[in-house]
C-alpha positions as CSV (number, residue, x, y, z in Angstrom):
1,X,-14.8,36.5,-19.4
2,X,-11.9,36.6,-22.0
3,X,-11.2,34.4,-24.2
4,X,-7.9,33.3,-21.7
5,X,-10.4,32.0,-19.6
6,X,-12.8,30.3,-21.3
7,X,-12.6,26.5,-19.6
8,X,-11.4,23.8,-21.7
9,X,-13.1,20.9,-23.2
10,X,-11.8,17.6,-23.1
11,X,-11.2,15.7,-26.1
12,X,-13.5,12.7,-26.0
13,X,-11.0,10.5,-28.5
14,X,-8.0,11.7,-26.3
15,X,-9.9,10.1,-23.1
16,X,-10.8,7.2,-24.7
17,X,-7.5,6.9,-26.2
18,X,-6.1,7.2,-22.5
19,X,-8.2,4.7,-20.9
20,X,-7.7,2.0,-23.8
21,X,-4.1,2.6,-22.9
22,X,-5.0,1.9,-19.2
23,X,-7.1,-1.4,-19.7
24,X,-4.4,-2.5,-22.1
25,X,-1.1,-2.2,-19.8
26,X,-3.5,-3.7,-17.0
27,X,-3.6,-6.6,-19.2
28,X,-0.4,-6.8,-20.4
29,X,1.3,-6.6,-16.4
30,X,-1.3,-9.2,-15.3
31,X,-0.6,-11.7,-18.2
32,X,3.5,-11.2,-17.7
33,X,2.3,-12.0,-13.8
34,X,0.5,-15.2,-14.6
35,X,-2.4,-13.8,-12.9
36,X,-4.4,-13.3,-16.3
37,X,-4.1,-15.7,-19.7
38,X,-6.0,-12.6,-21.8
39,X,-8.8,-15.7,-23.1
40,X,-11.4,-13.3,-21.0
41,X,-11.1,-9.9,-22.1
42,X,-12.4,-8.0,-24.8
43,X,-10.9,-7.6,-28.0
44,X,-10.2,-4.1,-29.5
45,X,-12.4,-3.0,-32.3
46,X,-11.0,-1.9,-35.1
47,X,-12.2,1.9,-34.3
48,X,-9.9,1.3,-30.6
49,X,-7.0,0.7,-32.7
50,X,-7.3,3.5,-35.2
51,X,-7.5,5.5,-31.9
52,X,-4.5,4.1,-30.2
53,X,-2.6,4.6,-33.4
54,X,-3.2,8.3,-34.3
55,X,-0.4,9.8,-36.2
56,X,0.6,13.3,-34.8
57,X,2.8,16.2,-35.8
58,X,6.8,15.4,-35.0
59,X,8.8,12.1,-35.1
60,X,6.7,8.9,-34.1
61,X,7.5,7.6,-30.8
62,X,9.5,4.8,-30.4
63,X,8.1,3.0,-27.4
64,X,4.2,3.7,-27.3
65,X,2.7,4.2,-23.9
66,X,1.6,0.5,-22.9
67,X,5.4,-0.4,-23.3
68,X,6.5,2.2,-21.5
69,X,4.2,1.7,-18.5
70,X,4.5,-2.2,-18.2
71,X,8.4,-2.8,-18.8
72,X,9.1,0.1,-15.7
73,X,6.3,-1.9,-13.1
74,X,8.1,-4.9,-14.6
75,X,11.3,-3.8,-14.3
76,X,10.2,-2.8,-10.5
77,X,8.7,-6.3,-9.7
78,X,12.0,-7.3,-10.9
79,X,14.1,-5.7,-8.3
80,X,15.1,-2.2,-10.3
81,X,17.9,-0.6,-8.9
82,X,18.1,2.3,-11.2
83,X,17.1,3.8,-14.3
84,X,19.6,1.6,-16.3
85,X,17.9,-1.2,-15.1
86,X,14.8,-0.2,-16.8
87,X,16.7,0.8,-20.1
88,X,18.1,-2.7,-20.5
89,X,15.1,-4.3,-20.0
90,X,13.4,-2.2,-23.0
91,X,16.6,-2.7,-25.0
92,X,17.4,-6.1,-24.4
93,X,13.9,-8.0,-23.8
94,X,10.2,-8.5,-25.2
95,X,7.6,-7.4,-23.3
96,X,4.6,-9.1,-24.7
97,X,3.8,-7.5,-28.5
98,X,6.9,-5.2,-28.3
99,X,10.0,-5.9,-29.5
100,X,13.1,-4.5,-28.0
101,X,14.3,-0.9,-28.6
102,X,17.1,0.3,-27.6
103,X,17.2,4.4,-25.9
104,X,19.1,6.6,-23.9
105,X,18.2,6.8,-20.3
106,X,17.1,10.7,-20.1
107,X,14.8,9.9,-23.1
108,X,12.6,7.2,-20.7
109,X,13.1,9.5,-18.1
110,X,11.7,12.5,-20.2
111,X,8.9,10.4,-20.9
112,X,7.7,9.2,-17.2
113,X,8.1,13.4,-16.8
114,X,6.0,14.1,-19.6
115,X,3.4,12.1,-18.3
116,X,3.2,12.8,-14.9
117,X,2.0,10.4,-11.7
118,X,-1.5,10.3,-12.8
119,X,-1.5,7.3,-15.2
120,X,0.3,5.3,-12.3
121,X,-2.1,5.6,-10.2
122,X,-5.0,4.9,-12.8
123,X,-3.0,2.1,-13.6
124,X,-2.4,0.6,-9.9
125,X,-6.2,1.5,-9.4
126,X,-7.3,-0.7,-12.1
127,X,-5.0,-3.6,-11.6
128,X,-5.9,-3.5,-7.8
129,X,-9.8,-3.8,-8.8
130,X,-8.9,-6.4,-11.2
131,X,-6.7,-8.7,-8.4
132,X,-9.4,-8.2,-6.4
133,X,-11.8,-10.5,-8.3
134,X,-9.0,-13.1,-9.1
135,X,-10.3,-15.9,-7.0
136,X,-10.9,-16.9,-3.6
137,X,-8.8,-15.6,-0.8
138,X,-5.2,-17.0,-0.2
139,X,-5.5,-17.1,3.1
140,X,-8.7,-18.9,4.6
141,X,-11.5,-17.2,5.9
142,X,-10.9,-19.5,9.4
143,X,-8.3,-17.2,10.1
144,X,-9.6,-14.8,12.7
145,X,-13.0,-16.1,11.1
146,X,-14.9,-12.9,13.7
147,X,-13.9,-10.6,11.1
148,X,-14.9,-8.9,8.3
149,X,-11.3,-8.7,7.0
150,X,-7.7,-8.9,8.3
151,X,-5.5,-5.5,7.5
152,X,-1.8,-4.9,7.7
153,X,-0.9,-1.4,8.5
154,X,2.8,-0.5,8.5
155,X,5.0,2.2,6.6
156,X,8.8,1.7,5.3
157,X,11.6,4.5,4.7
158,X,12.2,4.6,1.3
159,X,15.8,3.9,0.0
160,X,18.7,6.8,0.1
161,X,19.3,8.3,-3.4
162,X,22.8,8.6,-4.9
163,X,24.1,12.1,-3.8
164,X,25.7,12.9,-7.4
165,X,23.9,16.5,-7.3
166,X,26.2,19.3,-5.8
167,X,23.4,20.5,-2.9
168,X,23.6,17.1,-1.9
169,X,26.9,15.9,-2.1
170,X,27.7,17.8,1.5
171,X,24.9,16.0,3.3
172,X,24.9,12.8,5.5
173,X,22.9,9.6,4.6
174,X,20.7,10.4,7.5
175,X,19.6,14.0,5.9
176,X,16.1,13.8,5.2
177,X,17.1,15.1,1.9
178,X,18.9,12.3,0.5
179,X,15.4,9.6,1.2
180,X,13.0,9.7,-1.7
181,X,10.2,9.8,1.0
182,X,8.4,6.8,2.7
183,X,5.2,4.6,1.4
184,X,2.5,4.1,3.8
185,X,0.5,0.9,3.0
186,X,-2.5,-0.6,4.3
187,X,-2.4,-4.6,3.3
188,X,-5.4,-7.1,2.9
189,X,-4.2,-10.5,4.7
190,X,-6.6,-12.6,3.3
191,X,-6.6,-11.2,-0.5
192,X,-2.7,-10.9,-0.1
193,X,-2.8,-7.2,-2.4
194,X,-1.9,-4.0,-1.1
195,X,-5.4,-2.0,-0.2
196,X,-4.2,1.2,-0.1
197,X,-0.6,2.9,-0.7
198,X,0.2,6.4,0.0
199,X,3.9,8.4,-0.6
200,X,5.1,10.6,1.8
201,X,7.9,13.1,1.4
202,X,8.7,13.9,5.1
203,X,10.3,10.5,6.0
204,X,11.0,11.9,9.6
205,X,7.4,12.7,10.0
206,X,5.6,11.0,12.9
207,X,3.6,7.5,11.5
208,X,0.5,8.7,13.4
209,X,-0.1,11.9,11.4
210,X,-3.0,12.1,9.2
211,X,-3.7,8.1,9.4
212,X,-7.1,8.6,10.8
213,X,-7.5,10.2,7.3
214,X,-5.5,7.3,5.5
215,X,-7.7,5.0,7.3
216,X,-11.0,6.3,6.5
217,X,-13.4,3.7,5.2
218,X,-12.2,0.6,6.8
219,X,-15.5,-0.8,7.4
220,X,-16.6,-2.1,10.8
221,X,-16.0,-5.1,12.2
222,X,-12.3,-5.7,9.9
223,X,-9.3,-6.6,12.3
224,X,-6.3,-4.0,12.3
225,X,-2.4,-5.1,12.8
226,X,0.0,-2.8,13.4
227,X,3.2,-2.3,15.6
228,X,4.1,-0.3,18.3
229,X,5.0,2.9,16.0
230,X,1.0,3.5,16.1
231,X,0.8,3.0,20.0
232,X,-1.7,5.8,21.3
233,X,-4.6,5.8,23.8
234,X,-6.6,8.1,21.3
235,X,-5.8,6.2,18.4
236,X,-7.1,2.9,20.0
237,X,-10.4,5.1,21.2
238,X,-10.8,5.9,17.7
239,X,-10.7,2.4,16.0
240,X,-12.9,1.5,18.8
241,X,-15.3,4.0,18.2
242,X,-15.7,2.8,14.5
243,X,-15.9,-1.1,15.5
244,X,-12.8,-2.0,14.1
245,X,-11.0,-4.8,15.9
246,X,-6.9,-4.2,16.4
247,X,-3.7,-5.6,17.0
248,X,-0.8,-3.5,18.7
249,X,2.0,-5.0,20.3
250,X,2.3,-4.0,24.0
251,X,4.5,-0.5,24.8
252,X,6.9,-1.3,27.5
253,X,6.2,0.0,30.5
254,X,2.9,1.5,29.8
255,X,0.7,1.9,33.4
256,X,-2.7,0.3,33.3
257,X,-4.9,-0.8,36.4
258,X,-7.2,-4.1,36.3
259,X,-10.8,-3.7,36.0
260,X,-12.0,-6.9,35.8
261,X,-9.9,-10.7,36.0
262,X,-11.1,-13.4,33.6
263,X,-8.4,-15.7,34.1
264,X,-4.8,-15.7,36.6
265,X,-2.5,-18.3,37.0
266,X,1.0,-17.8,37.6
267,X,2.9,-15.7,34.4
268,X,-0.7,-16.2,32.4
269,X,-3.4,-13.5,33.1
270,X,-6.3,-12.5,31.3
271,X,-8.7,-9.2,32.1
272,X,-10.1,-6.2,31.3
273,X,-7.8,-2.9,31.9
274,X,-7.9,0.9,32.1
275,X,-4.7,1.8,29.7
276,X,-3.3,5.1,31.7
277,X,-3.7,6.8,34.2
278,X,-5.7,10.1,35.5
279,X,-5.8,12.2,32.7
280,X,-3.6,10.5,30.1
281,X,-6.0,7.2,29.7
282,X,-7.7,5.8,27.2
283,X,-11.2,6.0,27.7
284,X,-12.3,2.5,26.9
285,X,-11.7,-0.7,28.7
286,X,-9.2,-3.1,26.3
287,X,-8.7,-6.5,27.1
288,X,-5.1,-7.6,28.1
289,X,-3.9,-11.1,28.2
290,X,-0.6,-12.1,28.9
291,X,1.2,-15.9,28.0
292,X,4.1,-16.1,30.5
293,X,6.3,-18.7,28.5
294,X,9.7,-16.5,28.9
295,X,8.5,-14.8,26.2
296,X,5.2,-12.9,26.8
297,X,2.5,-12.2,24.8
298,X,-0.1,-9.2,25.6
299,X,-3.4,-9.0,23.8
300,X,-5.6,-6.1,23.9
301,X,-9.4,-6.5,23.3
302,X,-13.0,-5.7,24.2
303,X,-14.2,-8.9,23.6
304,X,-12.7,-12.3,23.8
305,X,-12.4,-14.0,20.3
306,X,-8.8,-13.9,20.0
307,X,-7.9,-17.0,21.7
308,X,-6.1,-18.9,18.6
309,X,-3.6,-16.1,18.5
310,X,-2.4,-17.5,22.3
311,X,0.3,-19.6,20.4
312,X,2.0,-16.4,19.1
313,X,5.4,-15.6,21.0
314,X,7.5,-12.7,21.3
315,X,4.2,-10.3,19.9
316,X,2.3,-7.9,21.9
317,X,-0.7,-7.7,20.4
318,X,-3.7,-5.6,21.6
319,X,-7.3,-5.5,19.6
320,X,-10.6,-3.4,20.4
């Protein structure tokens, strides 16, 4: 092996340097939230803050890591439009210890470059474990009190970027080009925190690609809402197979044949149903239960523990 290739080792002060950084915008975003009054944590040693503030070669930075981490997720919880919208809130407001300093736009930018997505996601990481043990749920546990936990699953188009580049100043505002991608999130009801977020750059992509993968882990017996983008016999087979109760909103038109009536009267039915037919159908028995009201609500399950949702309207819902 040459000497080119000889791995290299970490520097020990460097990762602790990084991870007080982490720990200490955590606290910083959660204080500016309300969600943490700082009386609990830890306070830096004296050795932590020699660390933090090691002098390198070149001119000192003017906005130090923790301020340029918290003022952009502040500046985002604030409804930032663009990069100016970051650059007047470093300029023109204190964020916690820091004072105001005022740069130019493609020096922030330059530094969120520099850095890379990793310390984002260390950072959301961190703050999601720390929401987690906040307090008791926000919404009560009588809720759909069968299971384990209540999860949103849903994805969103993100917004179209300014075409002020050449290649893109020919393209329409439905070219694939000018979206910055899609998130993909998976939301805890009860804990009211995102779970699990994922970006996606093909915003035309199907929603039902690799989510068996983006859903791996959900434990058994949590309950599963999502809409009728996610409506597939072998994705209900496969939430069924891991115990995991869901919520889909009927597909219009969708064949099904009765197995077994519970319940009929008039518009209101309530039974157990093949979904399909010969060899497109789902191969286990959901529940359906329709609400005739002039609306119509359609509930799929295996068993029958959803009866509080009967006062939904307009919602097709199906769980297994």
């Amino acid at each position: 092996m040459s000497s080119h290739d000889t791995p290299r080792v970490e520097d020990p002060q460097a990762s602790t340097r990084h991870a007080l950084l982490i720990v200490q915008t955590s606290d910083l975003l959660l204080q500016a939230c309300g969600l943490y009054d700082g009386s609990s944590s830890d306070q830096w040693s004296q050795t932590e803050q020699s660390v933090l503030s090691a002098r390198r070669r070149g001119r000192p930075q003017l906005v130090c890591w923790t301020h340029l981490w918290s003022s952009l997720l502040l500046c985002a919880l604030q409804g930032m439009h663009s990069f100016a919208d970051w650059r007047r809130l470093v300029g023109l407001q204190q964020i916690g210890p820091f004072a105001p300093v005022w740069l130019t736009r493609n020096g922030l930018v330059k530094r969120l470059l520099q850095a890379g997505l990793a310390p984002l996601q260390e950072l959301w990481e961190l703050v999601n474990r720390r929401l987690a043990h906040t307090g008791c749920p926000t919404v009560p546990a009588e809720l759909a009190a069968f299971a384990s936990g209540i999860f949103c699953l849903d994805e969103t188009r993100l917004d179209v970027v300014g075409r002020y580049l050449k290649p893109l100043r020919g393209l329409s505002t439905q070219d694939p080009a000018c979206f910055a991608g899609k998130l993909i999130g998976l939301f805890d009801l009860r804990s009211q925190r995102w779970l699990r977020l994922e970006w996606r750059e093909a915003v035309q992509e199907n929603c039902r690609v690799d989510m068996l993968d983006f859903l791996q882990g959900l434990w058994a017996g949590s309950l599963l809402l999502f809409d009728l983008g996610y409506f597939s016999f072998s994705f209900f087979d496969t939430l069924t197979q891991w115990k995991v109760w869901w919520v889909s909103r009927y597909r219009e038109n969708t064949s099904y044949s009765i197995a077994h009536v519970f319940y009929r009267h008039d518009e209101r039915l309530d039974a157990l149903v093949w979904l399909g037919t010969g060899q497109k159908q789902a191969r286990h028995l959901m529940r359906l239960v329709r609400l005739g009201d002039g609306g119509g609500v359609h509930l799929f399950s295996r068993m029958s523990v959803i009866r509080r949702c009967s006062h939904w309207k307009n919602v097709n819902i199906g769980i297994a």
